[in-house]
N, C-alpha and C positions, 0 to 999 in steps of 0.2 A: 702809494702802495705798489709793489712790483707783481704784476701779474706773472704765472708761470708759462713759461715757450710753449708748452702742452697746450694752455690754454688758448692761447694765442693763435695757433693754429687752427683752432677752431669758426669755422666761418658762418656769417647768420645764415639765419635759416629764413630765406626768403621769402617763403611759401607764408610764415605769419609774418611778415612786415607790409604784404599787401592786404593780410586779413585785419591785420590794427588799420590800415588806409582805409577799406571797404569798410569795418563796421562803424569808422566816425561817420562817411559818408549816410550807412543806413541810419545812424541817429539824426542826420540831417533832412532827410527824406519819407521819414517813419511815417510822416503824416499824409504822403504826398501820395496823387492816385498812382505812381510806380516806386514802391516800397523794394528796398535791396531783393533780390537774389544769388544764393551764395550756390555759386559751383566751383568753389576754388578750394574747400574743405573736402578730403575723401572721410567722410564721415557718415555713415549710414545714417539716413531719416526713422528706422527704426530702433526700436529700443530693448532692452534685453525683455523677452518672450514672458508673459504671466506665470509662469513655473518655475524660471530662473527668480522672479524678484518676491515670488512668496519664498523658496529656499534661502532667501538672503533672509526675509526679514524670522522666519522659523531660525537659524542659526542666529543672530541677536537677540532674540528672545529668547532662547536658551542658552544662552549663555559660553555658544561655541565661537571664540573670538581672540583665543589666545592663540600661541605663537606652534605652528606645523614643523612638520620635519622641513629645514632648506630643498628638500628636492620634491616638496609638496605633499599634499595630502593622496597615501596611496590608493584609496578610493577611487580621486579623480585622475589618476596616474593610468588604474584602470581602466573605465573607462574610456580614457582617450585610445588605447592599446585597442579597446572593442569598436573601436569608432574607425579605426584604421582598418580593420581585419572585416566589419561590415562595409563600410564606405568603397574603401579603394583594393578591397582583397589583398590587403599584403601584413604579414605577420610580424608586429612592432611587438616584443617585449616590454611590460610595462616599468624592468629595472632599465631600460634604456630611456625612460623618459622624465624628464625633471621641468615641472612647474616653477615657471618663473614670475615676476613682476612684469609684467607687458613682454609683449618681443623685444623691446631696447633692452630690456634685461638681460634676455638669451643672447641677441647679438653681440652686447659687451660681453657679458659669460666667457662666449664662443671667441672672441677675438681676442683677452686676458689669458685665455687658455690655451692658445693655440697662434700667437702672431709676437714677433718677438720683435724689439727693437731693427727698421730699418728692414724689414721684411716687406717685401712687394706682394700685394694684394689685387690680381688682377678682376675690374668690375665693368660693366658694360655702362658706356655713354650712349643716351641717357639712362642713369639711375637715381632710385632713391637718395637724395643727397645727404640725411643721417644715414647710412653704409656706411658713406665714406671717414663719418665723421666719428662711426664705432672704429674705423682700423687706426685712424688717427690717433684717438684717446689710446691707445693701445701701443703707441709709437710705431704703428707700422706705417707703412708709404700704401694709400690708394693711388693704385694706374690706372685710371679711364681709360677703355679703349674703345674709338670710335665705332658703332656700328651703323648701317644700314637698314631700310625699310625693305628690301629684298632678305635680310637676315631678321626680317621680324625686332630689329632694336635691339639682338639679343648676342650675347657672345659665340658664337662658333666652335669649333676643333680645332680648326686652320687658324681662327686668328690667335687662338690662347697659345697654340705652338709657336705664331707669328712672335708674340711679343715676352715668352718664356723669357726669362732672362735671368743669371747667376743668383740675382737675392728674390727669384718671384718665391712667393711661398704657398699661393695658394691661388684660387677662384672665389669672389661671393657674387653670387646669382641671385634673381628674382626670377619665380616662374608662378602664376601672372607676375606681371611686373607693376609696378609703378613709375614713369609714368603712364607707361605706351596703353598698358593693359592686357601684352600681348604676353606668350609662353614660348618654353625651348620644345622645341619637338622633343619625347623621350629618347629615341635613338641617337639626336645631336646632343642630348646631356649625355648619354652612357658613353660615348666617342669623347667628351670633354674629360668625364671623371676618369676614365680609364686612360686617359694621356695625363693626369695629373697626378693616379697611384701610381702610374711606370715612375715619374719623378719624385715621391716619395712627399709630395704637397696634400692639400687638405682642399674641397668642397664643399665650400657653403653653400646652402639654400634657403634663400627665403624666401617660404611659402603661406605669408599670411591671408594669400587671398584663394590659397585653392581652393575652398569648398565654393568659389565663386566661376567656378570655370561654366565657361556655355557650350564647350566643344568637346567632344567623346576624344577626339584625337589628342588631346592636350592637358583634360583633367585627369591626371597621375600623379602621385607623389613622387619627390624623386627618392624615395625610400625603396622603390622597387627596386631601381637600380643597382646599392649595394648596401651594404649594415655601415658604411666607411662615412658613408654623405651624413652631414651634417646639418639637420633640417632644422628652422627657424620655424615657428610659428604663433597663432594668437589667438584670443577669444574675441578679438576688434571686430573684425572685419564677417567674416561669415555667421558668427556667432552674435554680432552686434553688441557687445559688453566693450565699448571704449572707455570710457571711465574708469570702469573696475578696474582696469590694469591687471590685466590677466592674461599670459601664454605659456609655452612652453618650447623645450626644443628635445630633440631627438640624437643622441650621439653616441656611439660604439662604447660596448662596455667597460674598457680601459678608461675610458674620459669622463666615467659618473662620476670618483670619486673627487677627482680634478674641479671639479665643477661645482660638485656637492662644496670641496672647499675654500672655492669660492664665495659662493651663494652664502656661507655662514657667513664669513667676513665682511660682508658688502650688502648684501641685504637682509640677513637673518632667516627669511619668510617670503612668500608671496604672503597678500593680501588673502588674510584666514575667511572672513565672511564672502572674500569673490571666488576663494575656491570650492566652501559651500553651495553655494550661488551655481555654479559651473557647471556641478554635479547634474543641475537638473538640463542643462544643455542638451543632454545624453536621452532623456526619455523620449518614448513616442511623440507626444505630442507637440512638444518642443522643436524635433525633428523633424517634423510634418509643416511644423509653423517656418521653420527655416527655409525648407524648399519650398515653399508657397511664394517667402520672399525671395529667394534666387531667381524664382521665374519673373517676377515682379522687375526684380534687376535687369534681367535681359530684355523685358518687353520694353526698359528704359530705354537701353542701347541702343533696339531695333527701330527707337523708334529719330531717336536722340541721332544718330551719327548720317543718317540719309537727309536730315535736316541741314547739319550743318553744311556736307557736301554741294546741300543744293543753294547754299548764301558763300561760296568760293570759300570755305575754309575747309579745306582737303584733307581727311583723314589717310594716310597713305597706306595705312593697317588696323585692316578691323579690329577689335581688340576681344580676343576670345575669352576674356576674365576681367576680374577686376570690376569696379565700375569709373575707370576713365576714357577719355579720346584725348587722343593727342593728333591735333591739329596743327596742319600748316598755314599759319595767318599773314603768311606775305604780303599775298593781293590784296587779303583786307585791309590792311594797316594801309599801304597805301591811297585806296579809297577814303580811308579816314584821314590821311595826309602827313601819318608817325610811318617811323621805321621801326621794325622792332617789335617782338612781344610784350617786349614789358611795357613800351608806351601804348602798344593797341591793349594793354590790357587795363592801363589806368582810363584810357579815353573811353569804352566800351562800361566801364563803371563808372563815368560820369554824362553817358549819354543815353545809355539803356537802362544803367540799374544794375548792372548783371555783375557779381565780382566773380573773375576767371584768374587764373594761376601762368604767370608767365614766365617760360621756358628756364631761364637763365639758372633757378637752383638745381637742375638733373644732368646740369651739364657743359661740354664746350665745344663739342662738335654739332656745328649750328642749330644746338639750343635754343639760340635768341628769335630764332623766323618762330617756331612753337608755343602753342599753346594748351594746357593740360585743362579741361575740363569734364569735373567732376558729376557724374550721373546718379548720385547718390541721392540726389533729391527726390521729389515724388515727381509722377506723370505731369499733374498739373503746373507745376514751377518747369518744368521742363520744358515746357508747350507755351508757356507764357516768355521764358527764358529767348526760344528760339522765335518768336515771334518780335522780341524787341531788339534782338540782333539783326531779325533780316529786314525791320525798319531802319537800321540804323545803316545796314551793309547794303541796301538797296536790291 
């Protein structure tokens, strides 16, 4: 059978070829007194909040389950309009916002709509490596461009000017990021987008993990900046609904309609009972329940990343969001006698237990010394995590 070039182009996703390796191994070891632990998943340890999963099972029992307007239920359209306007003080119209299928939905959306054949799409190395692989499906060109831990891992002004070139056609961003977990200072995004309006390009952002920010200086949307930016987001991550497959995106009101017809074509719907479900995201209590667990998140990190620094695996940047570290595992790997993240990351899960995420899918600018580990876990697997790394690292 001939596969198609499109397809083709598409590269695995390595991040689950080491989770298929790690979970034969936990079936291997299930019994044993050091049973797997998984930091190579960003998947939150908690689960969508007792208000969210009675509105799921209240709309199944009634019988609300058929098919939404493609640009979602305006309800929850709402809502997230009041959740912007309480949250981050900045005024999103709820006709500028369209409920998708997960973020991979809006990203493809965003990039079907806006990325045209042979169109450069400048993204920072390291990044999420499905980015690359929405501009791809979309026949556009991702250009990695290397960044620095003095740049926070993140694209610049200078460098986007740097590598501007005849068929760039836009920016997509993460702010937190994945893997670093690090953000753009707001002033160096508004310096990015406003050299990319003078050139008549587009600004993505993907912001699935704001509401996970630790830092005053960095939690903002980049919606403040202008109605033009094009914001990605999700009910994953700060809202903890992965499953559900449930986000949305935010984009100027020229580009609903575009999208809306889309969204018919390709997906019909978001998922009718997660938009139900969603709705209750939004109440007090719910709300309460969330930031209870963001604090939770940070007391991970605070506690997670002064650990690893002190067993030689060098965080170079704190990471003000998200729940990763992105470590420098050189000198480990050497003590353990590999080169390389991805080999310290298979040895370290067959010496500790611990499955970690190494470097090689976020990127090519020495990716490979890195290694992403995920703090999404609880305290206890954290503390247990970091104690059988620093027997192993000495």
């Amino acid at each position: 059978m001939k596969i198609s070039r499109r397809a083709e182009r598409i590269t695995p996703f390595y991040v689950m070829e080491v989770a298929k390796a790690a979970a034969q191994l936990a079936r291997e070891v299930a019994r044993s007194d050091q049973p797997m632990i998984f930091l190579n998943i960003g998947e939150p340890d908690f689960t969508a909040p007792p208000l969210v999963q009675e509105a799921a099972e209240r709309a199944i029992r009634g019988g609300r389950t058929q098919y939404t307007d493609a640009t979602g239920l305006p309800a929850l359209r709402e809502r997230i309009s009041g959740w912007y306007t309480e949250r981050f003080r900045v005024a999103v119209p709820a006709s500028r916002i369209v409920i998708t299928a997960g973020a991979s939905a809006a990203l493809q959306l965003a990039c079907l709509a806006l990325i045209d054949a042979g169109d450069e799409i400048l993204m920072p190395d390291p990044s999420y490596p499905c980015n690359r692989q929405f501009v791809s499906a979309a026949e556009g060109v991702p250009m990695l461009v290397p960044t620095t831990a003095e740049e926070r891992f993140q694209l610049t002004a200078a460098k986007v000017e740097e590598h501007w070139g005849p068929r760039t056609r836009g920016v997509l961003l993460a702010s937190p990021s994945n893997p670093t977990g690090t953000s753009i200072h707001p002033d160096e995004l508004r310096r990015i987008h406003a050299f990319v309006q003078a050139r008549g390009g587009i600004t993505l952002l993907d912001e699935i993990y704001l509401g996970l920010s630790f830092d005053d200086t960095f939690g903002h949307t980049g919606l403040a900046v202008d109605e033009n930016v094009v914001s990605i987001n999700s009910f994953s991550k700060y809202f903890n609904m992965t499953g559900w497959r449930l986000g949305w995106m935010v984009v100027p009101e020229v580009l609903v309609p575009v999208i809306e017809r889309l969204a018919q074509n390709l997906f019909i719907c978001p998922s009718t009972v997660a938009q139900h479900a969603a709705l209750a995201c939004f109440e007090r209590e719910s709300l309460a329940e969330y930031e209870r667990r963001h604090a939770e998140f940070k007391a991970r990190r605070d506690f997670f990343i002064p650990a690893l620094q002190g067993m030689g695996l060098e965080v170079p940047v704190v990471p003000d969001g998200a729940f990763y570290a992105w470590a420098d595992c050189a000198g480990a790997a050497r003590k353990l006698g590999v080169e390389g993240s991805w080999d310290f990351a298979f040895e370290v899960m067959k010496r500790a237990h611990v499955a970690v995420t190494p470097g090689r899918d976020f990127g090519t600018a020495d990716t490979g010394r890195f290694i992403r580990f995920s703090t999404a876990n609880s305290m206890a697997q954290l503390q247990e995590a970091a104690a059988r790394l620093k027997a192993v690292l000495g």
